[in-house]
C-alpha positions as a Markdown table, in Angstrom:
| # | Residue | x | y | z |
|---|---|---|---|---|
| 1 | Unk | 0.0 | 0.0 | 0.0 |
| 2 | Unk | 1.4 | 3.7 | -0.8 |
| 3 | Unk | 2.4 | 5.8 | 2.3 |
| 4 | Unk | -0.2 | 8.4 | 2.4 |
| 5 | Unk | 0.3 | 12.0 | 4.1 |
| 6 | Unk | -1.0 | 12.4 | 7.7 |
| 7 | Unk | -4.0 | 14.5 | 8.2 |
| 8 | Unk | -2.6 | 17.7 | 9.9 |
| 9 | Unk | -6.1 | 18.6 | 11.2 |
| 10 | Unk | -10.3 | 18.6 | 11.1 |
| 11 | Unk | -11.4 | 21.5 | 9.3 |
| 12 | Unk | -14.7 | 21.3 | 9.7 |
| 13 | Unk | -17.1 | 19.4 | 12.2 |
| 14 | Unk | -21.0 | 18.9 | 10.8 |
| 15 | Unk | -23.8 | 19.2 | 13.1 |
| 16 | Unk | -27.7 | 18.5 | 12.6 |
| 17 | Unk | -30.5 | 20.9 | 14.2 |
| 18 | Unk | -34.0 | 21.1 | 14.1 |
| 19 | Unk | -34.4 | 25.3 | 14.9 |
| 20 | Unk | -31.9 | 26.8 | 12.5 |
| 21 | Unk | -32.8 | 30.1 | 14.1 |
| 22 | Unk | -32.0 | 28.8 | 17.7 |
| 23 | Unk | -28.8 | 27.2 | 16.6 |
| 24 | Unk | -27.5 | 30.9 | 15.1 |
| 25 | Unk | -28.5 | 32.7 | 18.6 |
| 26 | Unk | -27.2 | 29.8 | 20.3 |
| 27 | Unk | -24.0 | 29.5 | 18.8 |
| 28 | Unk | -23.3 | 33.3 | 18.0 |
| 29 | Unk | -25.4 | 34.3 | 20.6 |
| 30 | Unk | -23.6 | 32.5 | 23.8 |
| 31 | Unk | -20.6 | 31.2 | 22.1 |
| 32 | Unk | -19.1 | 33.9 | 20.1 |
| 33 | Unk | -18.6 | 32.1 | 17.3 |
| 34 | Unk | -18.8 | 34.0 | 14.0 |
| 35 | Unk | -21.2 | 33.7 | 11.1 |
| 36 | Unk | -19.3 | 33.2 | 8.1 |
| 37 | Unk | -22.2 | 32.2 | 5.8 |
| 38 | Unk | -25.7 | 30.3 | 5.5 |
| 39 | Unk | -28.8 | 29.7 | 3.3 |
| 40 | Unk | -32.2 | 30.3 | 5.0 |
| 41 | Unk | -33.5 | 27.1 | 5.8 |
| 42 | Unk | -30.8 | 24.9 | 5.3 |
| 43 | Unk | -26.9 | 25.9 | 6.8 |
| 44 | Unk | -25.4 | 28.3 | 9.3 |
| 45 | Unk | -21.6 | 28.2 | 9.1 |
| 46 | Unk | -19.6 | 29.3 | 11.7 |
| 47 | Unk | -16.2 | 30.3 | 12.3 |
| 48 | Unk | -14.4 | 28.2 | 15.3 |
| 49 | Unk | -10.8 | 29.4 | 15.7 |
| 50 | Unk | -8.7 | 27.9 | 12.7 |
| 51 | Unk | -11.4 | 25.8 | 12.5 |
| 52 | Unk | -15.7 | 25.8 | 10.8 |
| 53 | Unk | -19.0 | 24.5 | 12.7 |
| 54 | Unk | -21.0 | 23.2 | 10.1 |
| 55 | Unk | -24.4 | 23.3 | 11.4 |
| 56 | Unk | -27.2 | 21.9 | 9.1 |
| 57 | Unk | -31.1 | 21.5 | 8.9 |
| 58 | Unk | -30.8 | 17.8 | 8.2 |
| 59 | Unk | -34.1 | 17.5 | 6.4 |
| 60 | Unk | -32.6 | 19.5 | 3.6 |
| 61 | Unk | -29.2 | 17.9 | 3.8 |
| 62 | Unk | -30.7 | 14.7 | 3.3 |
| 63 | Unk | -32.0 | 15.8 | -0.1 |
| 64 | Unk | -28.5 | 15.9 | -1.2 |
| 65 | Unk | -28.7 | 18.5 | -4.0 |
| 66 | Unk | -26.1 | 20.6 | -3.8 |
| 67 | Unk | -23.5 | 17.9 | -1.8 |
| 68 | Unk | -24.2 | 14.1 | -1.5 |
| 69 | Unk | -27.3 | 13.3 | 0.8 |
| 70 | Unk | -25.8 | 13.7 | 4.8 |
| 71 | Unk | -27.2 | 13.9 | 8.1 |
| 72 | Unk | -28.0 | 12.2 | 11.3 |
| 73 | Unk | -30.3 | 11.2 | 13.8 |
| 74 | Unk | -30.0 | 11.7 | 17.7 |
| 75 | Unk | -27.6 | 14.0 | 19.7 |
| 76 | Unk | -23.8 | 14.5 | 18.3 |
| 77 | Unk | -21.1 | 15.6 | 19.9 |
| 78 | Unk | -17.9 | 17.6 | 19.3 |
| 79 | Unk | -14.8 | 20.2 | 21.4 |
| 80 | Unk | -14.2 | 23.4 | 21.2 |
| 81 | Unk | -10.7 | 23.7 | 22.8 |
| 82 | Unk | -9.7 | 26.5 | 25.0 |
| 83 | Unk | -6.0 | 27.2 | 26.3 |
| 84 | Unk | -6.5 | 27.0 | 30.1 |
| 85 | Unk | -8.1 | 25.7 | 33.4 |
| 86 | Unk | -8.9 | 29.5 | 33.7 |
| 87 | Unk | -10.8 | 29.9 | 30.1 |
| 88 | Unk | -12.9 | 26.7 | 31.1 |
| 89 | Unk | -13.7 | 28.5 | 34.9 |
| 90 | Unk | -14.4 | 31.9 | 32.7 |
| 91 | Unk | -16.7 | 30.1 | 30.1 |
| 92 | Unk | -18.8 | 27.8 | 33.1 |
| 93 | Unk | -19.5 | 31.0 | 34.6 |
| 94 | Unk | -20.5 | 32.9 | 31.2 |
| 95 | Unk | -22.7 | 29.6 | 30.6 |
| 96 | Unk | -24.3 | 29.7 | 34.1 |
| 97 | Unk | -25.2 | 33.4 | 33.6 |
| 98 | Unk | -26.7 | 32.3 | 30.2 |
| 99 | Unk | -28.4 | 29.8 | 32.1 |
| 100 | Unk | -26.9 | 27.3 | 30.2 |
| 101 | Unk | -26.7 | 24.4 | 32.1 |
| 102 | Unk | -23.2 | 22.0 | 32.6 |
| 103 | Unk | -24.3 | 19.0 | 32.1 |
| 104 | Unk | -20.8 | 17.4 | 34.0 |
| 105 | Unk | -17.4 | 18.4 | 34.5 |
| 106 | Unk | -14.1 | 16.5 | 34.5 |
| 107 | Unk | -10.5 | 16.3 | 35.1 |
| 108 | Unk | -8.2 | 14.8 | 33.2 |
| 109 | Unk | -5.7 | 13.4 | 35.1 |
| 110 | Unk | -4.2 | 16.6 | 36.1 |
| 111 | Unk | -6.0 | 19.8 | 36.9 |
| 112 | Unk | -5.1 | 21.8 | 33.8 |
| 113 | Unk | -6.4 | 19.1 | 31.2 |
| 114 | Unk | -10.8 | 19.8 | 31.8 |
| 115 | Unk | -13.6 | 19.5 | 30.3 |
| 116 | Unk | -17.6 | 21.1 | 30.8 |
| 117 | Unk | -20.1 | 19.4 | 28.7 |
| 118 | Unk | -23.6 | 21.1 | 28.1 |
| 119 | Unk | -26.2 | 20.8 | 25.3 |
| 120 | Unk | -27.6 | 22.9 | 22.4 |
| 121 | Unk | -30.8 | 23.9 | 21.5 |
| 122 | Unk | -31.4 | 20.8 | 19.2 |
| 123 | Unk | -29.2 | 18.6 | 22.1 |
| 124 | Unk | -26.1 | 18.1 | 20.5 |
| 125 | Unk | -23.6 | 17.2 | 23.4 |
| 126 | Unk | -20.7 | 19.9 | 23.2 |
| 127 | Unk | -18.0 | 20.1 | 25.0 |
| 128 | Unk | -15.2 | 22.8 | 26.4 |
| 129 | Unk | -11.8 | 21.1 | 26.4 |
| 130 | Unk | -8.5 | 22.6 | 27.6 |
| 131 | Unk | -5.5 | 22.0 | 25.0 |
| 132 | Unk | -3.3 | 19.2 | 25.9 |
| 133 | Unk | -6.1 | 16.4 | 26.7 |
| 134 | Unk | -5.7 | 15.1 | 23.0 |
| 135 | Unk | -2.1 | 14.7 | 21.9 |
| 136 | Unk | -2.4 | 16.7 | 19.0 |
Protein backbone atom coordinates (compact mmCIF):
# COMPACT_ATOMS: atom_id res chain seq x y z
CA UNK A 1 0.00 0.00 0.00
CA UNK A 2 1.40 3.67 -0.81
CA UNK A 3 2.36 5.83 2.33
CA UNK A 4 -0.17 8.44 2.42
CA UNK A 5 0.30 12.03 4.12
CA UNK A 6 -1.00 12.36 7.69
CA UNK A 7 -3.95 14.49 8.15
CA UNK A 8 -2.58 17.66 9.89
CA UNK A 9 -6.13 18.64 11.23
CA UNK A 10 -10.30 18.57 11.12
CA UNK A 11 -11.42 21.48 9.31
CA UNK A 12 -14.73 21.26 9.70
CA UNK A 13 -17.14 19.35 12.22
CA UNK A 14 -21.00 18.95 10.84
CA UNK A 15 -23.78 19.18 13.14
CA UNK A 16 -27.66 18.47 12.57
CA UNK A 17 -30.55 20.92 14.16
CA UNK A 18 -34.03 21.14 14.05
CA UNK A 19 -34.41 25.30 14.89
CA UNK A 20 -31.88 26.77 12.49
CA UNK A 21 -32.77 30.06 14.08
CA UNK A 22 -31.99 28.82 17.68
CA UNK A 23 -28.82 27.23 16.60
CA UNK A 24 -27.54 30.91 15.05
CA UNK A 25 -28.53 32.68 18.60
CA UNK A 26 -27.23 29.76 20.26
CA UNK A 27 -24.03 29.46 18.84
CA UNK A 28 -23.33 33.31 17.95
CA UNK A 29 -25.37 34.34 20.56
CA UNK A 30 -23.62 32.53 23.84
CA UNK A 31 -20.64 31.17 22.10
CA UNK A 32 -19.11 33.89 20.14
CA UNK A 33 -18.62 32.12 17.30
CA UNK A 34 -18.79 34.04 14.04
CA UNK A 35 -21.19 33.68 11.05
CA UNK A 36 -19.29 33.23 8.08
CA UNK A 37 -22.17 32.17 5.79
CA UNK A 38 -25.67 30.29 5.50
CA UNK A 39 -28.79 29.66 3.29
CA UNK A 40 -32.25 30.28 5.03
CA UNK A 41 -33.48 27.11 5.80
CA UNK A 42 -30.80 24.88 5.30
CA UNK A 43 -26.88 25.86 6.80
CA UNK A 44 -25.36 28.32 9.30
CA UNK A 45 -21.57 28.21 9.09
CA UNK A 46 -19.55 29.34 11.74
CA UNK A 47 -16.16 30.29 12.25
CA UNK A 48 -14.39 28.16 15.27
CA UNK A 49 -10.78 29.40 15.73
CA UNK A 50 -8.69 27.89 12.69
CA UNK A 51 -11.42 25.79 12.51
CA UNK A 52 -15.75 25.76 10.80
CA UNK A 53 -19.04 24.51 12.68
CA UNK A 54 -20.99 23.23 10.08
CA UNK A 55 -24.40 23.33 11.37
CA UNK A 56 -27.19 21.88 9.09
CA UNK A 57 -31.09 21.50 8.90
CA UNK A 58 -30.78 17.84 8.16
CA UNK A 59 -34.13 17.49 6.36
CA UNK A 60 -32.63 19.48 3.62
CA UNK A 61 -29.16 17.91 3.77
CA UNK A 62 -30.66 14.75 3.35
CA UNK A 63 -32.03 15.81 -0.12
CA UNK A 64 -28.46 15.89 -1.15
CA UNK A 65 -28.75 18.50 -4.02
CA UNK A 66 -26.07 20.64 -3.75
CA UNK A 67 -23.45 17.92 -1.83
CA UNK A 68 -24.17 14.09 -1.53
CA UNK A 69 -27.26 13.34 0.75
CA UNK A 70 -25.82 13.72 4.84
CA UNK A 71 -27.16 13.89 8.09
CA UNK A 72 -27.96 12.16 11.34
CA UNK A 73 -30.28 11.24 13.81
CA UNK A 74 -30.02 11.68 17.74
CA UNK A 75 -27.56 13.97 19.68
CA UNK A 76 -23.75 14.51 18.33
CA UNK A 77 -21.08 15.60 19.91
CA UNK A 78 -17.92 17.60 19.33
CA UNK A 79 -14.80 20.17 21.42
CA UNK A 80 -14.15 23.35 21.20
CA UNK A 81 -10.67 23.72 22.84
CA UNK A 82 -9.71 26.54 25.02
CA UNK A 83 -6.04 27.23 26.30
CA UNK A 84 -6.49 26.97 30.09
CA UNK A 85 -8.11 25.73 33.42
CA UNK A 86 -8.93 29.47 33.72
CA UNK A 87 -10.77 29.91 30.11
CA UNK A 88 -12.88 26.75 31.08
CA UNK A 89 -13.68 28.52 34.91
CA UNK A 90 -14.40 31.94 32.72
CA UNK A 91 -16.69 30.07 30.09
CA UNK A 92 -18.80 27.85 33.14
CA UNK A 93 -19.48 30.98 34.60
CA UNK A 94 -20.47 32.94 31.20
CA UNK A 95 -22.74 29.59 30.57
CA UNK A 96 -24.28 29.66 34.05
CA UNK A 97 -25.18 33.43 33.59
CA UNK A 98 -26.72 32.30 30.19
CA UNK A 99 -28.40 29.77 32.09
CA UNK A 100 -26.89 27.32 30.17
CA UNK A 101 -26.73 24.36 32.06
CA UNK A 102 -23.24 22.04 32.57
CA UNK A 103 -24.30 18.99 32.10
CA UNK A 104 -20.84 17.39 33.97
CA UNK A 105 -17.41 18.42 34.48
CA UNK A 106 -14.12 16.46 34.53
CA UNK A 107 -10.50 16.32 35.13
CA UNK A 108 -8.23 14.80 33.17
CA UNK A 109 -5.70 13.44 35.11
CA UNK A 110 -4.16 16.60 36.07
CA UNK A 111 -5.95 19.83 36.86
CA UNK A 112 -5.15 21.77 33.82
CA UNK A 113 -6.43 19.13 31.23
CA UNK A 114 -10.81 19.78 31.78
CA UNK A 115 -13.59 19.54 30.30
CA UNK A 116 -17.62 21.05 30.81
CA UNK A 117 -20.14 19.42 28.66
CA UNK A 118 -23.65 21.14 28.06
CA UNK A 119 -26.23 20.79 25.34
CA UNK A 120 -27.59 22.92 22.40
CA UNK A 121 -30.75 23.86 21.55
CA UNK A 122 -31.38 20.82 19.21
CA UNK A 123 -29.23 18.61 22.09
CA UNK A 124 -26.13 18.11 20.54
CA UNK A 125 -23.57 17.15 23.42
CA UNK A 126 -20.66 19.94 23.25
CA UNK A 127 -18.02 20.10 25.00
CA UNK A 128 -15.23 22.83 26.43
CA UNK A 129 -11.77 21.12 26.38
CA UNK A 130 -8.46 22.64 27.61
CA UNK A 131 -5.48 21.95 25.04
CA UNK A 132 -3.30 19.16 25.94
CA UNK A 133 -6.12 16.42 26.71
CA UNK A 134 -5.68 15.06 23.00
CA UNK A 135 -2.09 14.73 21.95
CA UNK A 136 -2.39 16.70 18.98
Amino acid sequence: MTKLPPFTQVVETGIYVTDLEAAERFYCGILNLRRVSSQAGRDLFLAAGRSMLLIFYAPETLRGETVPAHGARGPGHFALEVESAADIEAWRRHLTEQRVAIEKETEWGQPDLRSIYFRDPAGNSVEIITHGVWPV
